[in-house]
MISEPA-28214 format. One record per residue (C-alpha): residue in three letters; y negated, z, x. Coordinates in nm, 3 decimals, padded with zeros to 5 digits, always signed. Example, Ala and Ser with C-alpha at 12.3 -4.5 7.8 and 13.67 -1.06 7.14 Angstrom:
2
res = ala, py = +00.450, pz = +00.780, px = +01.230
res = ser, py = +00.106, pz = +00.714, px = +01.367
END
This chain:
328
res = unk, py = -02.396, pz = -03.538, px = +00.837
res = unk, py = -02.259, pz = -03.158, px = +00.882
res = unk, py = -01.900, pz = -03.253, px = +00.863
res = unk, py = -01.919, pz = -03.503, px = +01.070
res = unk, py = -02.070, pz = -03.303, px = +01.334
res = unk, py = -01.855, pz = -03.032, px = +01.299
res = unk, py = -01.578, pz = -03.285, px = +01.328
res = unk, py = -01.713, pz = -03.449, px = +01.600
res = unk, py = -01.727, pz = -03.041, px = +01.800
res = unk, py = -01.390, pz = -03.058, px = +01.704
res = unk, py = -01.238, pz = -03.376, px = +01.836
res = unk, py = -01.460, pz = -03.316, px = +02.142
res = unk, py = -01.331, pz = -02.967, px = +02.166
res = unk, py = -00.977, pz = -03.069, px = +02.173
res = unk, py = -01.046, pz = -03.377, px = +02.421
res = unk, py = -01.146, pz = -03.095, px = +02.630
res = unk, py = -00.811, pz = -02.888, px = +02.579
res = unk, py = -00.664, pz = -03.168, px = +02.691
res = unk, py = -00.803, pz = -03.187, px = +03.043
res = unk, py = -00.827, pz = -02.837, px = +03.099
res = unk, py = -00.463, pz = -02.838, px = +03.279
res = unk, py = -00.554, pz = -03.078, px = +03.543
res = unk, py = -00.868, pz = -02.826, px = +03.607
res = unk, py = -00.619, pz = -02.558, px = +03.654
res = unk, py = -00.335, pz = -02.625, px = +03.899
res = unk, py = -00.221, pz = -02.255, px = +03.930
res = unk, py = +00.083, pz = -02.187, px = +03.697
res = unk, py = -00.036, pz = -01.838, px = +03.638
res = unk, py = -00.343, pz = -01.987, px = +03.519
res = unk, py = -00.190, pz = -02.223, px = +03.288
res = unk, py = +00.039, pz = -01.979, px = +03.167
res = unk, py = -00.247, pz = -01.793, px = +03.013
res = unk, py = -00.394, pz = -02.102, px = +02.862
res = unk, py = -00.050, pz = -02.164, px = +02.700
res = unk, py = -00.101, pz = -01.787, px = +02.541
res = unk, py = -00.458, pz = -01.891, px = +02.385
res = unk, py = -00.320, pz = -02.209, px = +02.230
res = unk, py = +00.009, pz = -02.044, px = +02.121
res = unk, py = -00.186, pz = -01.730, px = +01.918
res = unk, py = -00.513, pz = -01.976, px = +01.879
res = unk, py = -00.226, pz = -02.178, px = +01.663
res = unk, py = -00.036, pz = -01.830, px = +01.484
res = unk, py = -00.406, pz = -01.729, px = +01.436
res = unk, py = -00.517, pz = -02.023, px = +01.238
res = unk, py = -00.203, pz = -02.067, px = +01.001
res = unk, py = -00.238, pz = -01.672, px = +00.951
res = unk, py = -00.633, pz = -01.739, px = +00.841
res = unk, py = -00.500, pz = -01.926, px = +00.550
res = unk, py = -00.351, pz = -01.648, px = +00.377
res = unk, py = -00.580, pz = -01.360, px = +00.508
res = unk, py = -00.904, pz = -01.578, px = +00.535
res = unk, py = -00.931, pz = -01.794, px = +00.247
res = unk, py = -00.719, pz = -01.667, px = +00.029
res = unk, py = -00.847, pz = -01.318, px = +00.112
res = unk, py = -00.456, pz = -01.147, px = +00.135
res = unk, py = -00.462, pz = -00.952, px = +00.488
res = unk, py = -00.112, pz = -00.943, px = +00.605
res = unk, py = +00.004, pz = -00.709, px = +00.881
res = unk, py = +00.370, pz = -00.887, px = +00.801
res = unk, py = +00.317, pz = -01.221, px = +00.950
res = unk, py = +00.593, pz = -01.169, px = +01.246
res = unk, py = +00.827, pz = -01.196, px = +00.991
res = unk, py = +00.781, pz = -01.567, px = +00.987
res = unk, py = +00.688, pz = -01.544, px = +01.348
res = unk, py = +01.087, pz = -01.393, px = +01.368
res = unk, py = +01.279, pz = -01.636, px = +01.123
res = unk, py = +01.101, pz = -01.951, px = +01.343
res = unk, py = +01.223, pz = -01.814, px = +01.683
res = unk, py = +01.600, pz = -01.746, px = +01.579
res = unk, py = +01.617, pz = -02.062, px = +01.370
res = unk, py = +01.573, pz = -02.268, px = +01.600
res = unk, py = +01.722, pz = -02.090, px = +01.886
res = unk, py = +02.054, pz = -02.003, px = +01.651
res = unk, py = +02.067, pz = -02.413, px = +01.589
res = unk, py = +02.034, pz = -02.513, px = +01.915
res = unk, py = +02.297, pz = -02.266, px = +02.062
res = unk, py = +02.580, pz = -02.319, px = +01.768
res = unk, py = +02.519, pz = -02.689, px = +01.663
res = unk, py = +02.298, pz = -02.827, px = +01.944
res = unk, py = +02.071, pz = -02.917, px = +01.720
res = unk, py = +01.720, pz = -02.993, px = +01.873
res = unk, py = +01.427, pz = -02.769, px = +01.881
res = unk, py = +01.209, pz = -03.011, px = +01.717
res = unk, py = +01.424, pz = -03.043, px = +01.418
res = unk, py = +01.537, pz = -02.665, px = +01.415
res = unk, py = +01.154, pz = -02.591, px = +01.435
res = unk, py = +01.105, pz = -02.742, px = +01.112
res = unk, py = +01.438, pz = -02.577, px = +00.908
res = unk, py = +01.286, pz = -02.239, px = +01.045
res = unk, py = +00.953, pz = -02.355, px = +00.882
res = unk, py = +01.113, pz = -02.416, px = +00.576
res = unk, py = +01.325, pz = -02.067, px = +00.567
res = unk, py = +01.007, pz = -01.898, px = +00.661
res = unk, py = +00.828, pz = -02.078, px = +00.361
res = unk, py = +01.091, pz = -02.008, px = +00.120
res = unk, py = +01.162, pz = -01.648, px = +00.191
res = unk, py = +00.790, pz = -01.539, px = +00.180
res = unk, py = +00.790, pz = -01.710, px = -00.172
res = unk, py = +01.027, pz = -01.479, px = -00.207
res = unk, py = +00.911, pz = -01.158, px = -00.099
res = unk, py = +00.545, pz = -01.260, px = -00.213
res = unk, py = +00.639, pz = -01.266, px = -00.540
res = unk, py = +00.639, pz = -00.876, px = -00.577
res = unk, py = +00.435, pz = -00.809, px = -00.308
res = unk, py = +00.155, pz = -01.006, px = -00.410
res = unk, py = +00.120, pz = -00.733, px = -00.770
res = unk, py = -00.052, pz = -00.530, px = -00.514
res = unk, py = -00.373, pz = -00.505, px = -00.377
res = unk, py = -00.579, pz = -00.452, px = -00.156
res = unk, py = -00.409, pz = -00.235, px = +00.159
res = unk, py = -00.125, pz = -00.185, px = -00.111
res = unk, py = +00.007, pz = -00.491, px = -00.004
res = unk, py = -00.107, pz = -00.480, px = +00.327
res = unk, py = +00.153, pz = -00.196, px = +00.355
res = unk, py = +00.385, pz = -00.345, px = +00.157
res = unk, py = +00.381, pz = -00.652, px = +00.434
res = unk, py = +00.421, pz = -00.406, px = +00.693
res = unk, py = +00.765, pz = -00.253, px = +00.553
res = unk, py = +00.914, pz = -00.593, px = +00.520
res = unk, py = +00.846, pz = -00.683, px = +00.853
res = unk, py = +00.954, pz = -00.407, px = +00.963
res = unk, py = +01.248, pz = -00.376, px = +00.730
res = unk, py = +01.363, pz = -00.781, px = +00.897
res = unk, py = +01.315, pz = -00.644, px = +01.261
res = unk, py = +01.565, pz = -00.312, px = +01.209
res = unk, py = +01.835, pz = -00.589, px = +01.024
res = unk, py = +01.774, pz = -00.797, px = +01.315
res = unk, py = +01.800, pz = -00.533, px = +01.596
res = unk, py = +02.147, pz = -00.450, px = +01.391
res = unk, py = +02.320, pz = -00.763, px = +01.335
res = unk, py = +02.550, pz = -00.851, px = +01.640
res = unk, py = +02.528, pz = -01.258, px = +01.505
res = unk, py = +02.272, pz = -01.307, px = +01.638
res = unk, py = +02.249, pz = -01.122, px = +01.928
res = unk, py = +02.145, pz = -00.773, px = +01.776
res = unk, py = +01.906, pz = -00.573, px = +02.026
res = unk, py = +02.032, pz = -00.714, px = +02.289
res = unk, py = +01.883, pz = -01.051, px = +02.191
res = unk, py = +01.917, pz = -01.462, px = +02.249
res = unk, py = +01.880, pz = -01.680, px = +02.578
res = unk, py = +01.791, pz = -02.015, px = +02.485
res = unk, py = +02.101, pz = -02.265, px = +02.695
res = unk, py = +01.988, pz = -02.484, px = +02.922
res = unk, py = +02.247, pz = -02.682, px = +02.950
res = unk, py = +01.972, pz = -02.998, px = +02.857
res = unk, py = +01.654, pz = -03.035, px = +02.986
res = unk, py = +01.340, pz = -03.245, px = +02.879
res = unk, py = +01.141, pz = -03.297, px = +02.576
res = unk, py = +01.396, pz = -03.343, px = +02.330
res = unk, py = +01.552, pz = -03.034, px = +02.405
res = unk, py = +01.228, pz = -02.847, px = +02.486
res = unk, py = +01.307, pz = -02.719, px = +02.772
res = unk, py = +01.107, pz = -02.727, px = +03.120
res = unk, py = +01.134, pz = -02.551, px = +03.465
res = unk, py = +00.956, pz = -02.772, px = +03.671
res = unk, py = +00.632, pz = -02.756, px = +03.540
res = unk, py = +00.482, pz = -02.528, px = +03.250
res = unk, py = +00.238, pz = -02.855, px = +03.159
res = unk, py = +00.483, pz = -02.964, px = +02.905
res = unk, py = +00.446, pz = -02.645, px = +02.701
res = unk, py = +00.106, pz = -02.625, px = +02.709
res = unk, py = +00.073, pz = -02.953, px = +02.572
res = unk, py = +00.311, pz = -02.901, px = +02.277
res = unk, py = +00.097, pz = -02.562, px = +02.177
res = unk, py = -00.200, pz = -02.782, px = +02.190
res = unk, py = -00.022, pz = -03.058, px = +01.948
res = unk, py = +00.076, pz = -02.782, px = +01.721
res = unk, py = -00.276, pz = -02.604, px = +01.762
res = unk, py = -00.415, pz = -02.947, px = +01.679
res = unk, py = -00.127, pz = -03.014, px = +01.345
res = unk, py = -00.217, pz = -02.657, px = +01.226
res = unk, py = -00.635, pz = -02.713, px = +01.253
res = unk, py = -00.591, pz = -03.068, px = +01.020
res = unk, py = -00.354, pz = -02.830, px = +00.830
res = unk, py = -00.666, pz = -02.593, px = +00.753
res = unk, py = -00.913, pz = -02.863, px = +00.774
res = unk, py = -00.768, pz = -03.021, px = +00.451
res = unk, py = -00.677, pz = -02.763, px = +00.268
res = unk, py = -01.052, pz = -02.584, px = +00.336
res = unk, py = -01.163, pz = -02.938, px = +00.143
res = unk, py = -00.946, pz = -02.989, px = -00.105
res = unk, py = -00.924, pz = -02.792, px = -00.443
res = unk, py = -00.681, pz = -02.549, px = -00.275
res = unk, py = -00.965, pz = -02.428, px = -00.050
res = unk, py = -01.176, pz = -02.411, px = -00.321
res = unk, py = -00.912, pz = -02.186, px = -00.536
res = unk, py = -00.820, pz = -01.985, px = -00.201
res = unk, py = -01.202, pz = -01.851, px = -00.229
res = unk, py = -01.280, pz = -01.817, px = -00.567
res = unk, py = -00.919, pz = -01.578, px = -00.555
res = unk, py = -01.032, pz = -01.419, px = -00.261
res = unk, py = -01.425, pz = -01.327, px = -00.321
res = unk, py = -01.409, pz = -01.330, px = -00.738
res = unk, py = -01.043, pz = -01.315, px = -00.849
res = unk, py = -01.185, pz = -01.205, px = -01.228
res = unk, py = -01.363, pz = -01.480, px = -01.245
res = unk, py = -01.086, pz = -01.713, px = -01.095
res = unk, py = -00.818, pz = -01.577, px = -01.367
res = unk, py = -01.070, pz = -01.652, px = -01.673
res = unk, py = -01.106, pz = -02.033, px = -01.553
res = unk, py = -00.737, pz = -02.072, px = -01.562
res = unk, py = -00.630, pz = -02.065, px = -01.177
res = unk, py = -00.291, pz = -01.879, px = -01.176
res = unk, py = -00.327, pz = -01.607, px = -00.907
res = unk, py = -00.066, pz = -01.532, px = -00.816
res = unk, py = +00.066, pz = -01.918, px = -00.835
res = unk, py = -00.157, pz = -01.982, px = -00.554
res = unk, py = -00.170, pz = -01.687, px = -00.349
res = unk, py = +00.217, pz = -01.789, px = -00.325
res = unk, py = +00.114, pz = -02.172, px = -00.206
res = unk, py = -00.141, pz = -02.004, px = +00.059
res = unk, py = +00.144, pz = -01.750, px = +00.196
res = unk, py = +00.385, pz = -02.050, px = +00.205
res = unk, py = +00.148, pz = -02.257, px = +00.379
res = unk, py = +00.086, pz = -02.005, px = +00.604
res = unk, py = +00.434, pz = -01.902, px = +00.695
res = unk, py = +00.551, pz = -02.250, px = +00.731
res = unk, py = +00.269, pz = -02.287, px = +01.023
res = unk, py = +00.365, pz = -01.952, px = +01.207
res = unk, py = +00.735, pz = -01.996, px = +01.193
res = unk, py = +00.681, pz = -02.295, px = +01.392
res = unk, py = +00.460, pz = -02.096, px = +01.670
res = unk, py = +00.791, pz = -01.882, px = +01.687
res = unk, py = +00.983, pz = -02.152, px = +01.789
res = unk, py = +00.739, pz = -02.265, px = +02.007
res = unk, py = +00.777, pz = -01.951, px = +02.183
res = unk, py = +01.144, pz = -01.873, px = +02.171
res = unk, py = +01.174, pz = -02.232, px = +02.408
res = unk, py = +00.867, pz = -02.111, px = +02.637
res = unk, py = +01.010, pz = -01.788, px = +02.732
res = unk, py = +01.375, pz = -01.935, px = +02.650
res = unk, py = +01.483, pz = -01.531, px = +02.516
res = unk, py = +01.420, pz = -01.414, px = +02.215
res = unk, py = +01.483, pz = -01.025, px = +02.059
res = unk, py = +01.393, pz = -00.805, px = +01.808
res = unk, py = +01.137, pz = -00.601, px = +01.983
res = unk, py = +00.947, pz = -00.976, px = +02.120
res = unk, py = +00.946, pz = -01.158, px = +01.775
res = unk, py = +00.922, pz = -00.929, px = +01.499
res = unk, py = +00.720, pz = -00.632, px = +01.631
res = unk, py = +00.432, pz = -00.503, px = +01.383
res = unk, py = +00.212, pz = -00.511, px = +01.698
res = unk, py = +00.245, pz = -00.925, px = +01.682
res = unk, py = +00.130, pz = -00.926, px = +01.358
res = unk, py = -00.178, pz = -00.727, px = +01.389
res = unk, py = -00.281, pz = -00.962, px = +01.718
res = unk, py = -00.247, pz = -01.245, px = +01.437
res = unk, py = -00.473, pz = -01.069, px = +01.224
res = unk, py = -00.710, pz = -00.969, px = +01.505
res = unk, py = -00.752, pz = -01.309, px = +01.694
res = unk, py = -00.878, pz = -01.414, px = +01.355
res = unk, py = -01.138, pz = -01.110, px = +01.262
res = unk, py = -01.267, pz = -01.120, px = +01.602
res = unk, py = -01.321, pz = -01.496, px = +01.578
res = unk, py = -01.434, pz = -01.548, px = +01.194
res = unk, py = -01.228, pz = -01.474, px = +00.919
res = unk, py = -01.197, pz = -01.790, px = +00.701
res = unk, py = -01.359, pz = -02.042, px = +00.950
res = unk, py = -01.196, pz = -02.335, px = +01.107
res = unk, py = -01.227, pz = -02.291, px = +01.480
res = unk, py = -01.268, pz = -01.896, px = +01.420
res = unk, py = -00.947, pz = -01.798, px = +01.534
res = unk, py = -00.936, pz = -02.011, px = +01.841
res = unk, py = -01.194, pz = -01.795, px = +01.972
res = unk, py = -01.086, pz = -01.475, px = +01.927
res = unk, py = -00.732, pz = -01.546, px = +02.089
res = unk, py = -00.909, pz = -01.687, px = +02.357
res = unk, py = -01.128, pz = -01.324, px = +02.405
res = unk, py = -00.809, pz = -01.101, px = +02.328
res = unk, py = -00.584, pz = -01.305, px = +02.509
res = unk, py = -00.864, pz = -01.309, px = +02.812
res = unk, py = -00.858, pz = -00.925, px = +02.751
res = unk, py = -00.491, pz = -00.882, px = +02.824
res = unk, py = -00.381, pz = -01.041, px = +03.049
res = unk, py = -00.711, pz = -00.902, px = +03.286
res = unk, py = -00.581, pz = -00.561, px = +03.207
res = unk, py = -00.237, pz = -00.654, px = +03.266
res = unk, py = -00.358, pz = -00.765, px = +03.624
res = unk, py = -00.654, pz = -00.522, px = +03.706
res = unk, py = -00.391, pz = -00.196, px = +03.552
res = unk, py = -00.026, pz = -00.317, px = +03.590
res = unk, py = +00.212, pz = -00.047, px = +03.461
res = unk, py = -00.016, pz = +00.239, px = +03.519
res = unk, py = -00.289, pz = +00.075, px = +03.235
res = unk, py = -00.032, pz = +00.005, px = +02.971
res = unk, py = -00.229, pz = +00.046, px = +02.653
res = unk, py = -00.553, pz = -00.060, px = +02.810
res = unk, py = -00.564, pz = -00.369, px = +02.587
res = unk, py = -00.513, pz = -00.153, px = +02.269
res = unk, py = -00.795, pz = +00.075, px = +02.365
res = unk, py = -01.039, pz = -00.255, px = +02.382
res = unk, py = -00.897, pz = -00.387, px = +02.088
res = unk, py = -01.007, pz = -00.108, px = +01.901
res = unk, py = -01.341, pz = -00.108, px = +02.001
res = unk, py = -01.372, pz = -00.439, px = +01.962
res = unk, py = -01.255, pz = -00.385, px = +01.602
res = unk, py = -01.530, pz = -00.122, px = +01.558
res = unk, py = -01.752, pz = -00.324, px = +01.690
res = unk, py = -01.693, pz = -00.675, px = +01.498
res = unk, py = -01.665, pz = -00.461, px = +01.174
res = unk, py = -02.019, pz = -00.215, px = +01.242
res = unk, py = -02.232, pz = -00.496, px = +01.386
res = unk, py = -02.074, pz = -00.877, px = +01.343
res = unk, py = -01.855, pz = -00.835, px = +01.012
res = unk, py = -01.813, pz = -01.220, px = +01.003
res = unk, py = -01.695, pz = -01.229, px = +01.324
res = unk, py = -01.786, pz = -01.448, px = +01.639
res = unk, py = -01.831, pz = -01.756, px = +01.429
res = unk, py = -02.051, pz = -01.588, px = +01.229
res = unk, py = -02.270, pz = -01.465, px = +01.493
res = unk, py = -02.296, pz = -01.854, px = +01.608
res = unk, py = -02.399, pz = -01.939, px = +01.257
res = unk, py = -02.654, pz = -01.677, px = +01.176
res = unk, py = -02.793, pz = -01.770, px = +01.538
res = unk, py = -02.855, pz = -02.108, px = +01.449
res = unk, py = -02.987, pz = -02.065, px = +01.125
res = unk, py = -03.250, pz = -01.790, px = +01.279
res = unk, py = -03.331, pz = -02.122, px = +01.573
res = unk, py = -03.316, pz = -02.388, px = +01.312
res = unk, py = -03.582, pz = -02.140, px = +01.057
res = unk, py = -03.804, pz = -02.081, px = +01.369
res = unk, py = -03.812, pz = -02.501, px = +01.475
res = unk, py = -03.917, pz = -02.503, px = +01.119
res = unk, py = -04.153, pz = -02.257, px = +01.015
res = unk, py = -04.241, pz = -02.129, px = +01.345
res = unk, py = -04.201, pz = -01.779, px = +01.218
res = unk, py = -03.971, pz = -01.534, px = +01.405
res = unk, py = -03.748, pz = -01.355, px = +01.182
END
């Protein structure tokens, strides 16, 4: 009866999503609710390493990177569509965070939170320095075609909002199966008992590997995604450690290791910057950081489980009071 309520908020949730653009007719406005699907989607394939599986990665732009120049690289040498240079990026993002996961993932704790960070950032200086593909000064997407096969739009932003809401949607079912299959189950015995997980026979690091391919696989194709929305891509925009930490924080702020957790914290931070990008301009650059912060100190001090949690703990505390009649 629970999960078919919760899937019922779900599909009613998304119905929703999908009328919101004809509710909002100014492109400014839809612009920003292309941003809350777009890091509602990165959020939500990030929560399945650093949620369930209980790895926090401060990395993930790496595979955020590797998307956004597959696909754009593709499409400017071969012509090769979006859609299908979307998934080859997946792929190359899956396979080389099996491959830097391997040694990473002998550390712990903010060990390999660090470690994340350094090969990030180690990807975004080879990137900035390697003229073949377009070194710091970057990549404009051609658009020589137009239209859904070639992902490209300049008439109307609807189309891309649409597309972040299919891969929103592709990346939720994503979650949704893996949080009920025996994956999700391993995921959280390796993230809350990992002791106890070894001596049963689940191979750690085996499946901390599956989670950050999973994961990687999801977010390279939100990079894509945004390479053809802003149709330029560089170093600085795709692979910057401060991309990876909104990942991270869309999904504390939300509810680390819930379903629809992440949606709502990119829809609060994303809220959050782009009204001090409007209220501050230029002279409040930074503004957003400052809020993020607090919000950080905030979440962690009073609401450790996020907004999610907060819901949850609410209704139990209603649901115990319809019941008993006793306030808590």
């Amino acid at each position: 009866m629970m999960i078919n309520r919760h899937s019922a908020g779900i599909a009613a949730a998304l119905a929703l999503a999908c009328l919101l653009p004809f509710l909002v007719t100014s492109p400014a406005h839809q612009n920003f609710l292309i941003l809350i699907m777009m890091f509602a989607q990165i959020g939500v394939a990030w929560n399945i390493l650093g949620g369930y599986a209980g790895q926090v990665s401060l990395g993930h732009a790496a595979f955020f990177g590797i998307g956004a120049y597959t696909s754009t690289m593709l499409l400017i040498h071969t012509g090769l569509s979006p859609w299908l240079g979307m998934l080859i990026g997946g792929a190359l993002a899956s396979a080389f965070s099996v491959l830097i996961g391997w040694p990473c993932f002998r550390l712990k704790g903010h060990y390999f939170s660090m470690a994340t960070i350094a090969v990030a950032e180690i990807l975004q200086v080879l990137f900035t320095n390697w003229e073949s593909v377009g070194g710091a000064v970057g990549l404009y997407v051609p658009l020589q075609r137009q239209g859904w096969w070639a992902m490209v739009f300049n008439t109307s932003k609807l189309p891309y909002y649409y597309i972040a809401l299919g891969l929103l949607a592709v990346t939720l079912l994503a979650c949704w199966a893996i949080e009920r299959s025996f994956l999700g189950y391993y995921f959280r015995a390796i993230k809350d008992e990992p002791e106890a997980a070894r001596s049963l026979g689940i191979g750690l690091t085996r499946y901390k590997l599956v989670a950050i391919a999973i994961s990687s696989f999801f977010t390279a194709l939100g990079g894509s995604l945004y390479a053809q929305k802003e149709l330029f891509i560089d170093p600085g925009s795709v692979l910057t450690t401060s991309l990876s930490i909104k990942m991270a924080l869309v999904t504390i702020l939300g509810g680390v290791g819930s379903l629809l957790g992440p949606a709502v914290g990119s829809a609060v931070l994303t809220g959050i910057e782009e009204t001090t990008r409007q209220v501050f301009g230029g002279s409040g650059q930074g503004t957003d950081l400052i809020l993020y912060a607090l919000i950080i100190i905030g979440v962690a001090v009073y609401y450790p489980a996020g907004i999610m949690g907060w819901v949850g703990r609410s209704r139990r505390r209603r649901a115990k009071v319809e019941n008993t009649g006793v306030q808590p």
